[in-house]
N, C-alpha and C positions, 0 to 999 in steps of 0.2 A: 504494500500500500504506500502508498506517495506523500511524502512530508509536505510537498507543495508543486503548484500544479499551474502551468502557464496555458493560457488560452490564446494562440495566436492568428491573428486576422486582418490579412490582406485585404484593402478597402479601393475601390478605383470608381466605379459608376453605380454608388449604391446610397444616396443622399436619399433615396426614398426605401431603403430599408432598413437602415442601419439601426435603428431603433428597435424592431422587432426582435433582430438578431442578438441585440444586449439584452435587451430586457429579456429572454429566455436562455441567455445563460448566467443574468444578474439572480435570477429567480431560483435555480438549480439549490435541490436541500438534498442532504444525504447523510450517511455517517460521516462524512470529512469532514472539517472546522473550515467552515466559509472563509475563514482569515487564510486558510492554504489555497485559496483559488484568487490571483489574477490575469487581469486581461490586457493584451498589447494589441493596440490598433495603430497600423502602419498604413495611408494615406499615400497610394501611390500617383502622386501630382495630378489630383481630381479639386479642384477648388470650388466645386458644390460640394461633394462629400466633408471638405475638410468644415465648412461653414455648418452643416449638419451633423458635427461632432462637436464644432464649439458649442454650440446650443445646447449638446445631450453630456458633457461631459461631467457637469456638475452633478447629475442623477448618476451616476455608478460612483460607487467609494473604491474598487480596486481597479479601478482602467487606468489606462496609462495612452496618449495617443502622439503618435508621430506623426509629419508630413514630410514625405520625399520629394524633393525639391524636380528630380526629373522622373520620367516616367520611366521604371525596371523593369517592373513584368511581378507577379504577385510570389515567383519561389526566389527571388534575391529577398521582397520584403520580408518574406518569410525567415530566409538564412539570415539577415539582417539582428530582426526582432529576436531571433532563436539565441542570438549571441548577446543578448542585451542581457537575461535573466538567469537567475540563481539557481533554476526550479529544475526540481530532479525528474519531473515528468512535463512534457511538452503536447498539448493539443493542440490541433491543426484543424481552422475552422474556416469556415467564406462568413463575406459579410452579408450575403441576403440571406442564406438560411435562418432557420430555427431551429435551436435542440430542445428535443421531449423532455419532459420532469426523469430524471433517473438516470440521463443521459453522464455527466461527471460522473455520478456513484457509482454504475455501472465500471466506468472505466477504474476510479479509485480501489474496485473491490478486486480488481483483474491484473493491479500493475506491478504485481510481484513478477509476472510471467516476464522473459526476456522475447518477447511479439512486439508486433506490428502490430497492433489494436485498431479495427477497423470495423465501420458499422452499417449496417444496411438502412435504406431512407428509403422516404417514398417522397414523388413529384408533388408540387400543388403547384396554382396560379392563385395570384390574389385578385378576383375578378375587379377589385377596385382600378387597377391600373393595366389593364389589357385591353390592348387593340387591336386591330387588324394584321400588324407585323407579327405578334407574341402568337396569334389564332392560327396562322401562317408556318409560323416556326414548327408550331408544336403539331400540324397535320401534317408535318414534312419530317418527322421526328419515325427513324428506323423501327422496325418490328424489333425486342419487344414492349420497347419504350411508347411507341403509339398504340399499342392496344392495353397500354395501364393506362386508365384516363386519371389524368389528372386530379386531386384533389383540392375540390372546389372548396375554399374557406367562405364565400361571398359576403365577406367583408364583416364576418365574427369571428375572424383569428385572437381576438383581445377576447375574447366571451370563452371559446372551446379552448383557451392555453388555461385561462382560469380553474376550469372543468378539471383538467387535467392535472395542475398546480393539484387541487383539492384530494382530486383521487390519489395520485400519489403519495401526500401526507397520510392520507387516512392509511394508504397502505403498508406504509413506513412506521409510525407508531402502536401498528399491532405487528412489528416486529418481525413481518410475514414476506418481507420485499424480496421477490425476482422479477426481473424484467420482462420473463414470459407473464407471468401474473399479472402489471399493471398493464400489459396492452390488451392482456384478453379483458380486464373491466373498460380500456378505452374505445374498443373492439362493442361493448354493448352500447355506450355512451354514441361511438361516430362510426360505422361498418366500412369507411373507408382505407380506416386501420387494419387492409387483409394483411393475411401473409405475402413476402416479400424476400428475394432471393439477391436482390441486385444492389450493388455497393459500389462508392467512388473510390478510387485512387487517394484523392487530394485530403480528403478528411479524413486524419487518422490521428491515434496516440501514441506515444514513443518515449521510452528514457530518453534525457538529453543525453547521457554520454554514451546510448547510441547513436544518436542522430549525430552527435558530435564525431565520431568515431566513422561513420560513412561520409563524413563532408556533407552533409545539409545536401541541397538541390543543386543539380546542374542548371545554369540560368538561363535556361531555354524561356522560351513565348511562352511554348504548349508543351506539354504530357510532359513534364520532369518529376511530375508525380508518379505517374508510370514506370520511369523511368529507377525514379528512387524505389520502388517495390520491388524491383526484379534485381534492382542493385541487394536491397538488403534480403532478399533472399539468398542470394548468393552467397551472403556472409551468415547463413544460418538464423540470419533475426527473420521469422517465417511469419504470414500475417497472420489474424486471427480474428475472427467475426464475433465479436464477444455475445450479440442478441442476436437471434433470428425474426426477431419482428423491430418496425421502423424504430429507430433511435432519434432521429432528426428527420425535417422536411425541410426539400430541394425547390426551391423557386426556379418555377417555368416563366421566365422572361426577354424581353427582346433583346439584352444584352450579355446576355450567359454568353460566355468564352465557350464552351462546348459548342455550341449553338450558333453562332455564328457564321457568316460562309466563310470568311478568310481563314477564320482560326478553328472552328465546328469539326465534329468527326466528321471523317467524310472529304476535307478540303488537303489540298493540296501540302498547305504549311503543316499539317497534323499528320500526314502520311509521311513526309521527311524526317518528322521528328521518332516517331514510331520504326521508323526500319531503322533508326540510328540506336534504338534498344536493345536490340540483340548484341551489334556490336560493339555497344561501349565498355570503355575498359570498368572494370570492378570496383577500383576508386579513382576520382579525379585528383589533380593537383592540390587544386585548392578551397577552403571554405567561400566562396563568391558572395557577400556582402557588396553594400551599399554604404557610403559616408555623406553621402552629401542629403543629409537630413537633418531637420530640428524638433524638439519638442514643442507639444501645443499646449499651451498653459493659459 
């Protein structure tokens, strides 16, 4: 179990989410001591988002937030931020999602293991902010991503986190908590919560002096999170799905990096990066950081 636990998250077009995403891991109760969990938010030269951090900064008591002065790409902020903190264990989060109630605990109860802690999500759209482009995206979205329909919130994401917050607790103080257990009660509450097999790359938990010990991310555009899987497999850190039902939700929107045509599976720049996985050597030179950042205060 983890003496203290860093939440790190790469920020770039997400001035209309970023709020959701704190507040659902501001929320997070578990056996851990809340004073062992903070969060680093790294601002990759987006000056809406950083405007909508100044705002929100004051409501979290462990956040911490930076702005990168030029635009890197989200796995140097990542390597960046990773070398900033103390913490014996390192989470790796995006700035539009949301994590479920249980989502920390889970990992804190898991981090004695020397894995790759990785977790399965399911899609949603916040029909508050979907258009034409996002409706577009996601009917052009691969089998079998297009036949999960999306999980509609229709604009009671604040109402069903609550729902969830609640059940969780209750299920926490009668002592009884596994993560199969609270989704099969959120599973009666919301039936969107099926079962779910499919999981990202880029979100995941790690010792730091593993992560330190593989060199953090190669600072690719795209898939260096892929790329770090198959690296740390190679050195025996093997991944490990700690739940079989959702831990977090993935926002379906018109700016997903996946999703995109330049950068989206599918496009050219992702299929370069991806043949270059096989052959990359097992560790690179060096930790690839960012300096030319400041603190937002």
């Amino acid at each position: 179990m983890f003496k203290k636990a860093t939440v790190i998250i790469p920020a770039r077009f997400s001035a209309g989410f970023i709020r959701e995403c704190l507040d659902s891991i501001e929320s997070q109760t578990g056996a851990f001591h809340p004073n062992s969990i903070d969060i680093l938010l790294g601002i990759d030269n987006c000056h809406d988002t950083l405007e909508a951090a100044q705002l929100l900064q004051t409501r979290y008591k462990r956040l911490e937030v930076y702005f990168f002065k030029t635009h890197v790409g989200p796995y140097v902020v990542r390597n960046t931020l990773a070398g900033m903190t103390n913490a014996d264990f390192l989470i790796f989060f995006d700035s539009d999602d949301i994590m479920l109630p249980g989502f920390i605990n889970a990992i804190y109860e898991d981090s004695s293991s020397r894995r790759l802690l990785m977790f399965v999500y399911r899609d949603f759209s916040d029909r508050r902010n979907v258009g034409d482009q996002e409706e577009r995206i996601y009917s052009s979205l691969p089998s079998p991503i297009r036949d999960r329909p999306a999980l509609d919130l229709k604009g009671s994401s604040p109402v069903l986190f609550s729902k969830f917050t609640r059940i969780f607790r209750e299920t926490l103080s009668r002592k009884v908590f596994r993560q199969e257990n609270l989704v099969k009660l959120l599973l009666k509450l919301n039936p969107v919560f099926q079962f779910n097999q499919l999981r990202i790359s880029g979100l995941f938990a790690i010792s730091a002096v593993n992560f330190s010990s593989l060199k953090g991310f190669k600072p690719w555009p795209v898939a260096a999170d892929s790329e770090f899987e198959a690296r740390a497999k190679m050195h025996g850190i093997k991944p490990r799905i700690i739940c079989r039902f959702p831990m977090f939700l993935r926002r379906i929107h018109a700016q997903n990096l996946t999703l995109s045509a330049e950068a989206g599976h599918g496009s050219s720049l992702r299929q370069q990066y991806n043949e270059s996985i096989g052959s990359a050597k097992l560790l690179h030179e060096e930790f690839h950081v960012c300096r030319d950042f400041e603190p937002v205060v």
